[in-house]
MILUMTI-958596 format. One record per residue: residue in one letter; y, z, x of N, C-alpha, C in turn. Coordinates in steps of 0.2 Angstrom, whole numbers, plus 5000, padded with zeros to 4 digits. Layout:
! residues N
aYZXYZXYZX;...
//
This chain:
! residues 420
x478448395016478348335019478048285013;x478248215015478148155010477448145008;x476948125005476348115009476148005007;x476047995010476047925010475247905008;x475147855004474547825003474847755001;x474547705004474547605002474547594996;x474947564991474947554986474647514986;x474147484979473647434981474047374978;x474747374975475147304972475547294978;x475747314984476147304988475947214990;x475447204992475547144996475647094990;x475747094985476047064978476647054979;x476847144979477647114980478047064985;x477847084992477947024994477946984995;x477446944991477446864990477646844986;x478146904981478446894972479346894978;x479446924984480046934987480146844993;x479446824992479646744996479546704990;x479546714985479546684980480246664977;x480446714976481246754974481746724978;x481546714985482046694989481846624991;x481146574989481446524987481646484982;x481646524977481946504971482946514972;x482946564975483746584975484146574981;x483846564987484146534993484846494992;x484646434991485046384988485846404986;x485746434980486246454976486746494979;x486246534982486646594985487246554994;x486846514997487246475001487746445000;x487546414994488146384992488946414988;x488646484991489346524988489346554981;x488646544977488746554971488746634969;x488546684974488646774976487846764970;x487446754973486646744968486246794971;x486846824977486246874979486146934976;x486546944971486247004963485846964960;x485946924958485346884954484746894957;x484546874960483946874967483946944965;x484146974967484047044968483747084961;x483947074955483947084950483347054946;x483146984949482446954950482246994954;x482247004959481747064961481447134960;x482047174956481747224951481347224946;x481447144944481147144938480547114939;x480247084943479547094948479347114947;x479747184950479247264952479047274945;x479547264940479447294934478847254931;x478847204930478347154928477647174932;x477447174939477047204941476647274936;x477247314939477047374934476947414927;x477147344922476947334915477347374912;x477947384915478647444914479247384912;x479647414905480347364903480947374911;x481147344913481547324918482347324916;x482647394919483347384920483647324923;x484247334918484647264918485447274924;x485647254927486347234928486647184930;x487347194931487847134929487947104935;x487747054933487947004939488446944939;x488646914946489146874943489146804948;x489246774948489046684949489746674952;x490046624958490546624959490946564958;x491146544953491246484950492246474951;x492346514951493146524951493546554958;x493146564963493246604967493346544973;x493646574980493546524985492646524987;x492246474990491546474992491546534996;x491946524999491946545006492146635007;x492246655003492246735001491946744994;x491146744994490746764988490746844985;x490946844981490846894976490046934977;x489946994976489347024979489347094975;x489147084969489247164967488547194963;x488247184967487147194969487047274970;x487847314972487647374976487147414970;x487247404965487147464960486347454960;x486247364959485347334960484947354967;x485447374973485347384979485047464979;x485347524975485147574977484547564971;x484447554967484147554962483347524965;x483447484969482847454972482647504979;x483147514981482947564987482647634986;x482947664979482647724976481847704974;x481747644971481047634968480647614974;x480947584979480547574986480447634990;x481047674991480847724993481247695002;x481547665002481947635010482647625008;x483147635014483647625014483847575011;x484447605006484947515005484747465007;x485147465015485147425019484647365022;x484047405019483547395022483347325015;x483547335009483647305003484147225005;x484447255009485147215009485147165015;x484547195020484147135025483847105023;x483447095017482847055014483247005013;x482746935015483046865014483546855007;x483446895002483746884997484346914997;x484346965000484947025002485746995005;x486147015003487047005005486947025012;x486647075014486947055023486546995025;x486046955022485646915027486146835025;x486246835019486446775015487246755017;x487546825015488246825017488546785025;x487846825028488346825038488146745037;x487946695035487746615037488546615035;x488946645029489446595029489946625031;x490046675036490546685039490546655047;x491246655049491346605055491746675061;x491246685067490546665068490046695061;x489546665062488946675058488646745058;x489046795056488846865060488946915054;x488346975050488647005046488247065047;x488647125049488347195049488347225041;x487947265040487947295031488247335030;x488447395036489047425035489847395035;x489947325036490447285033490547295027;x489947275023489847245016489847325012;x489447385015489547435008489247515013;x489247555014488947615017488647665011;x488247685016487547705011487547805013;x487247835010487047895013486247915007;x485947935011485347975009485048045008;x484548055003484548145005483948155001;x483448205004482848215001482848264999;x482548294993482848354988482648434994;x483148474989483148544993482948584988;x483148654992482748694984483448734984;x483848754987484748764987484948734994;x485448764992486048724996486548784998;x486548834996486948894995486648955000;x487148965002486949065007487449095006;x487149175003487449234999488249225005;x488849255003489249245007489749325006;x489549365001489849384999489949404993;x490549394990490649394983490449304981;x490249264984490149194979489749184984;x489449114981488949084986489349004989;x489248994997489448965002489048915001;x489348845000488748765003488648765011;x488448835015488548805019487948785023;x487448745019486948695022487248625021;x487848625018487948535018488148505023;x487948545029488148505036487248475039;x486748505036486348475035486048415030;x486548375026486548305021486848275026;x486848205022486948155027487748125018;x488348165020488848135016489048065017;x489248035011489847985011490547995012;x490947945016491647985017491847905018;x492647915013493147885013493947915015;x494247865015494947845021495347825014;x496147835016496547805011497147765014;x497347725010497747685012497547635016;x497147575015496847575008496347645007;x495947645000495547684999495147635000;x494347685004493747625005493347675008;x492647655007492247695009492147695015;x491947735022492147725028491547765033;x491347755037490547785042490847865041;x490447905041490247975041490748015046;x490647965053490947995057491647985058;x492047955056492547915056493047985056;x493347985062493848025065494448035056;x494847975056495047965048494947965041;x494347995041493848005035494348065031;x494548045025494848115020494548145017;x494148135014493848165010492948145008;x492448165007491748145008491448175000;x491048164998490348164995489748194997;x489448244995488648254995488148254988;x487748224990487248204984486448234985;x486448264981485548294981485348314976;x484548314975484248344970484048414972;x484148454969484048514968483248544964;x482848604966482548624963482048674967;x482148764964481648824963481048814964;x480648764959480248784956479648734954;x479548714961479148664962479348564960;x479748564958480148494955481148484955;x481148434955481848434957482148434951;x482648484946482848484940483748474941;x484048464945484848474945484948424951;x485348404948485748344951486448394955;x486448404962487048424965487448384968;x488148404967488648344969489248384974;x489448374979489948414983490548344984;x491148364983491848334984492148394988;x492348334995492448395000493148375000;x493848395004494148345002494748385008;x495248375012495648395017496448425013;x496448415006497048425003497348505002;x497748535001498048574999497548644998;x497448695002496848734998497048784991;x497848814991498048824986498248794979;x497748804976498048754968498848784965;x499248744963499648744959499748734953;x500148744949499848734940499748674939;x499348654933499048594929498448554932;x498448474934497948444933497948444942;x497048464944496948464950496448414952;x495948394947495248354950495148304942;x494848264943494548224938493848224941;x493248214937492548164941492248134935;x492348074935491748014931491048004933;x490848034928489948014932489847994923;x489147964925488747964918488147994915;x488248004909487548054907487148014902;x486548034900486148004899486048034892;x485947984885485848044880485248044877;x484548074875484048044873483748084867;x483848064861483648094854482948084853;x482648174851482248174851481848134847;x481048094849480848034845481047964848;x481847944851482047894850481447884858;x481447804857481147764861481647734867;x482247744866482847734871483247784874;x483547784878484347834880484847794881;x485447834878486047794881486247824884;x486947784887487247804892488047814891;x488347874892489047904891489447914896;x490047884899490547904904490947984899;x490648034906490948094905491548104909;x491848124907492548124911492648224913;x492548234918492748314920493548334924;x493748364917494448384922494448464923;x494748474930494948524933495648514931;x495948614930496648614929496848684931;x497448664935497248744938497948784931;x497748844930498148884925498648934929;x498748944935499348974939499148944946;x499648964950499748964959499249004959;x498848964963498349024969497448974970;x497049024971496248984972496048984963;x495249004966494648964963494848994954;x495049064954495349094950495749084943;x495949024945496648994943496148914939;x495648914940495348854939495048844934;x495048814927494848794919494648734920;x493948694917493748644918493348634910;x493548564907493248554901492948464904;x492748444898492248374898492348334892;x492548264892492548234886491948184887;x492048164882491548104881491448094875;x491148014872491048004867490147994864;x489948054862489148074861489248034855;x489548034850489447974844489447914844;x489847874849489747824848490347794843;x490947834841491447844837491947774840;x491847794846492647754852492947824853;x493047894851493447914854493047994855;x493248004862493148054866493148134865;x492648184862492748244861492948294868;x493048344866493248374872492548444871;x492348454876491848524876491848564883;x491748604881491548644886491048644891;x491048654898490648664900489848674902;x489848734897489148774894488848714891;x489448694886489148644880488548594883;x488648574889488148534893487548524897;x487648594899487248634903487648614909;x488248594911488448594919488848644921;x488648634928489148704929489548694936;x489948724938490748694944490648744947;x490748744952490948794958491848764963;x492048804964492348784970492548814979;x492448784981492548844989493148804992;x493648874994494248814995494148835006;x493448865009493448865014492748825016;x492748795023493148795028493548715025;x493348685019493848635018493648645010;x494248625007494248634998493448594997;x493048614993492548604990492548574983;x492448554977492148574971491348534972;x491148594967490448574967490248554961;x489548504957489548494952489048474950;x488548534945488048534946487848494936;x487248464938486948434932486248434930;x486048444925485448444925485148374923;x484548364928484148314927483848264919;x484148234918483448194913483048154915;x482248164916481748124919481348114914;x481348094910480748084906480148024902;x479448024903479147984905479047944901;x479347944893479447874889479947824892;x480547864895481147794898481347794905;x480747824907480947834916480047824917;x479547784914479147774916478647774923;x479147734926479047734933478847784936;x479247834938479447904939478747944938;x478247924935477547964933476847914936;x476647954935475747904936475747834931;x475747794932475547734929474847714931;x474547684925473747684923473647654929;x472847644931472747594937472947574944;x473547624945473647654951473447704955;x473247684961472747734967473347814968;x472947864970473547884971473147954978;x473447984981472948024987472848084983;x472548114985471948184980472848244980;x473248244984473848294985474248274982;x474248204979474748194974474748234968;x474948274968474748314960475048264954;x475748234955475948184951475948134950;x475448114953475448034955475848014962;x475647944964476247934969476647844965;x477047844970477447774969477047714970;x477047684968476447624968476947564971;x477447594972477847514978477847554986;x477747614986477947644992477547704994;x477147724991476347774990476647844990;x477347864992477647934993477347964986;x477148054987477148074979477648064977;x477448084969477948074964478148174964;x478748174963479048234963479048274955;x478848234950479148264944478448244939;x478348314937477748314931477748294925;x477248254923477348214918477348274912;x476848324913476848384909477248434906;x477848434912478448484913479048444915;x479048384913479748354917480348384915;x480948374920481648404919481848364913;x481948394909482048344901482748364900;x483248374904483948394901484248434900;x484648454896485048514892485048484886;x484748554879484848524875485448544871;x485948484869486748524867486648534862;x486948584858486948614851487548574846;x487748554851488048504845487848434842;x487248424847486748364844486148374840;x486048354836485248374833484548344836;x484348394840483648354843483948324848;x484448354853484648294856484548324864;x484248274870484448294877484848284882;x485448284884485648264888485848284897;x485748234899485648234909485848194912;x485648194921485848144924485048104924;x485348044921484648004922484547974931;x483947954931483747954937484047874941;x484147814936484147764937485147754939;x485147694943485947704944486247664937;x486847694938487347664930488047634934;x488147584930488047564923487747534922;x487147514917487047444914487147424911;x486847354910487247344904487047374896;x487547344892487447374889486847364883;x486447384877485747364875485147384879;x485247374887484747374892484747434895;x484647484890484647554894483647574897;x483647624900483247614902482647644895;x481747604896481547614888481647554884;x482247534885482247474880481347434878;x481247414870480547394870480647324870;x481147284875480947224875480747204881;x480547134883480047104887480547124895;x480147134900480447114906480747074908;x481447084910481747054912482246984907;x482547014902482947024897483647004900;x483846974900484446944905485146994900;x485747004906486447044901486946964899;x487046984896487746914893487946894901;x488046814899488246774906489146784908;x489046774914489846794917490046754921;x490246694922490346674925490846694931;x491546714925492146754930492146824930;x492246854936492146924936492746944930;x493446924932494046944929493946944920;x493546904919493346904911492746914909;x492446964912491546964911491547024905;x491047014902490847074895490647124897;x490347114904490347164910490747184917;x491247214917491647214922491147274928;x491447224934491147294939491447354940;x490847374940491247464936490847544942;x491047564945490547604947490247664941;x489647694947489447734941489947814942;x490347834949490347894950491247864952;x491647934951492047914954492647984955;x492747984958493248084958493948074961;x494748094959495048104961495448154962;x495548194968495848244969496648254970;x496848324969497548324971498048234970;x497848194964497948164963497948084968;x497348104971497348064976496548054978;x496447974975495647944976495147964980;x494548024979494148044983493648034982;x493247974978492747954981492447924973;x492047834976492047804969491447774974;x490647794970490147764973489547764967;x489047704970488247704965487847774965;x487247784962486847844964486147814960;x485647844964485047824959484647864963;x484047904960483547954961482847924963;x482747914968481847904969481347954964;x480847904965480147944961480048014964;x480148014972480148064973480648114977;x481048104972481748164971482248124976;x482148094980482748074984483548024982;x483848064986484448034982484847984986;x484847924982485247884987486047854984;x486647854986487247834986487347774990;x487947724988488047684992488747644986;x489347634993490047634989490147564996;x490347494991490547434993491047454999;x491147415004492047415007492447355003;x492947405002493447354999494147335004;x494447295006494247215005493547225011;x493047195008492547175014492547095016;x492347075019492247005021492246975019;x491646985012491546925006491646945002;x492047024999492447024992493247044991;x493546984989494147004989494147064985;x494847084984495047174983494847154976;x495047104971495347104966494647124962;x493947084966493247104962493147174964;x493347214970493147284967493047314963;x492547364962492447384955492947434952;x492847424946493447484944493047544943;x493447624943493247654940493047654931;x492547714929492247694922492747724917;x492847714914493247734909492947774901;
//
C-alpha cells in the first residue's frame, strides 16, 4: 500500500496553476494549441518550487493551421506531470490549463471528453508478472494491468474494451527486492501464432545513457528487431538492437546481453513478446525521484516521499536501479530512464542550466527542429501495434497515454511519428 502524508508546497502549487492559467488562457482560446505551453509552464513550476533543473518539451503554437482544429501535442508533458503528481493523465488534462478543458470551448457543441483527445492506462509496480507453466514462464497476471489497445485502419489508440481492439500493450515496473529495477513491456497482438521466416516485430523505445562522473544523460532511440530464422514458435526467434551510443549518426548493431535486456515470447492464449529493461534512476539526473532537502516526509517513508503528492518514494537513494553497465562503453550506464521521451534535445534530464530553459521555437509543426515524435512504438507481423508516451512515478508507477488520431482537435497530418 501507498502511504500518503501532505506535502507542505502543495497549496503553492496551486496558486502557481491559477497563475499559469491566467497567464495562458488567452492564447490557448484563441486557437493558439498553448495548452502544452501552460502545461510545460507548469512543470517547470514544480521544478522551480523544488530547486530541481526542469525537463523540457516540444511545443507547438498554431500559426499555420485552421483555429478551429488546434494542434495539441502536450501528451508526453501530460504523463510526465501525472507521473510527478502521482494522478491520472486525465486528471492533468481537466486542469484549467489542460486540452480537454480548453479544447471543448472550441468545438460546436462546446463539448470535449479526454478519451477523444488521447487514452491513458496506469499500473503500480509488481514483484513478477509470471507463473511457472512448465517449461517457460506464462504473463499470465497481465489480466490483472490495466492495457492500452489499439484498432487498425486507421491505426489509433482505442478504450481497453473495445470489441475491435487488435492489439494492446502492458507497462510496469518490476522488482524482487524491495524497489522497482525493470521496466516490463508486454505487445499482445491477434496475428498469426506461427512465425514464418525473416522480419517478425520491430520496437522503438528509448534508452538513457549516463557516463560515469557526467552531470547529464542522453538519450538514444533503440530499435529492437525480431526475426524469425525457420517456420515454426518461439524457437525460430533471433533478436539484436541498434542504436547510435556514439553519437557518430550511424547505428551499431549488438546483442541483447550487450544491454542487459531480455525478450520472451508466448504465442498462447494470444502471441505475446515481452520486453524487459533495466531501470536507470539516479539521483544526480532523476533528482526528484529521492528525498529533496526540507521536505516533510512520514516516519515509513524509508525514501522519502513525493513532495507534490506525499506517496513514498520507491527507490533508494543508496542502492538505486543504476542500469546496465555495457562493456562496450567505458564507465558507462545504460536504462530506461524514468522521465517520458523525447526531449528535446541539450535538455535532457540533469541538465546544469537554470529552470525552465525554453527548446528552439516552432511555430509550424511540419518544419519544427522538434518534430512530434512518440517515445514508444512496435510493429508486428508488419502491421502497426502500438505507438505511445511512458513515464515512471517516484513511486514506481507507470503511466502510458497514446493521442487519437484524427481526434477532434488534431488533424492526422500533426500525429506524431514514430522515432527514428
Amino acid at each position: 500500500m501507498r502511504e500518503l502524508v501532505r506535502g507542505s508546497k502543495i497549496s503553492g502549487i496551486a496558486a502557481a496553476v491559477a497563475a499559469i492559467w491566467v497567464l495562458c488562457a488567452g492564447p490557448a482560446w484563441a486557437g493558439g494549441g498553448m495548452d502544452a505551453a501552460a502545461l510545460q509552464n507548469l512543470l517547470c513550476t514544480h521544478a522551480d518550487f523544488l530547486g530541481i533543473s526542469c525537463p523540457q518539451y516540444p511545443t507547438y503554437s498554431n500559426t499555420t493551421t485552421d483555429p478551429a482544429a488546434p494542434i495539441s501535442p502536450s501528451t508526453p508533458i501530460v504523463v510526465e506531470l501525472a507521473a510527478w503528481e502521482n494522478v491520472s493523465p486525465d486528471s492533468i488534462r481537466l486542469l484549467p490549463i489542460g486540452d480537454c478543458t480548453l479544447f471543448g470551448f472550441l468545438l460546436s457543441p462546446p463539448k470535449l471528453y479526454c478519451p477523444q483527445l488521447a487514452v491513458n492506462a496506469v499500473n503500480t509496480p509488481a514483484k513478477s508478472l509470471r507463473e511457472d507453466d512448465g517449461d517457460a514462464k506464462s504473463p499470465a497476471a497481465l489480466s490483472l494491468l490495466n492495457p492500452l489497445a489499439f484498432v487498425t485502419a486507421p491505426f489509433t489508440v482505442t478504450q481497453n474494451l473495445d470489441p475491435n481492439a487488435t492489439s494492446y500493450v502492458y507497462a510496469v515496473t518490476e522488482g524482487e527486492h524491495g524497489q522497482p529495477d525493470t521496466l516490463d513491456l508486454f505487445f499482445r497482438t491477434g496475428t498469426n501464432k506461427k512465425h514464418t521466416r525473416g522480419p517478425v516485430a520491430t520496437i522503438l523505445f528509448p534508452l538513457a545513457v549516463l557516463a560515469n562522473g557526467a552531470s547529464t544523460e542522453t538519450s538514444v532511440v533503440a530499435t529492437l528487431q525480431i526475426n524469425a530464422t525457420c517456420n515454426g514458435g518461439r524457437e525460430c526467434l533471433r533478436a539484436t538492437v541498434s542504436a547510435d551510443f556514439t553519437g557518430t549518426g550511424k547505428k551499431k548493431t549488438y546483442n541483447l546481453a550487450d544491454l542487459g535486456l531480455r525478450l520472451a515470447y508466448f504465442p498462447d492464449p494470444s502471441p505475446t513478446y515481452e520486453l524487459q529493461i533495466p531501470l536507470l534512476v539516479n539521483p544526480q539526473t532523476d533528482p526528484f525521484y529521492f528525498p529533496i532537502p526540507g521536505n516533510d516526509s512520514l516516519p515509513q517513508c524509508s525514501n522519502g516521499s513525493n513532495p507534490l503528492s506525499g506517496y513514498c518514494n520507491a527507490f533508494s537513494a543508496s542502492n538505486p536501479p543504476n542500469g546496465f553497465a555495457a562493456t562496450f562503453l567505458a564507465n558507462t550506464m545504460v536504462g530506461m530512464a524514468p522521465s517520458a521521451a523525447p526531449q528535446c534535445p541539450g535538455n535532457q534530464p540533469g541538465l546544469p542550466s537554470p529552470p525552465g530553459t525554453t527548446c528552439p521555437g516552432q511555430p509550424d509543426p511540419t518544419t519544427a527542429p522538434v518534430p512530434p515524435t512518440f517515445g514508444f512504438c512496435a510493429t508486428i507481423s508488419n502491421n502497426p501495434a502500438a505507438k505511445f508516451f511512458l513515464a515512471i512515478g517516484p513511486d514506481g508507477t507507470t503511466y502510458v497515454s497514446s493521442p487519437v488520431a484524427p481526434s477532434p482537435t488534431m488533424p492526422p497530418a500533426q500525429y506524431p511519428a514514430c522515432p527514428s
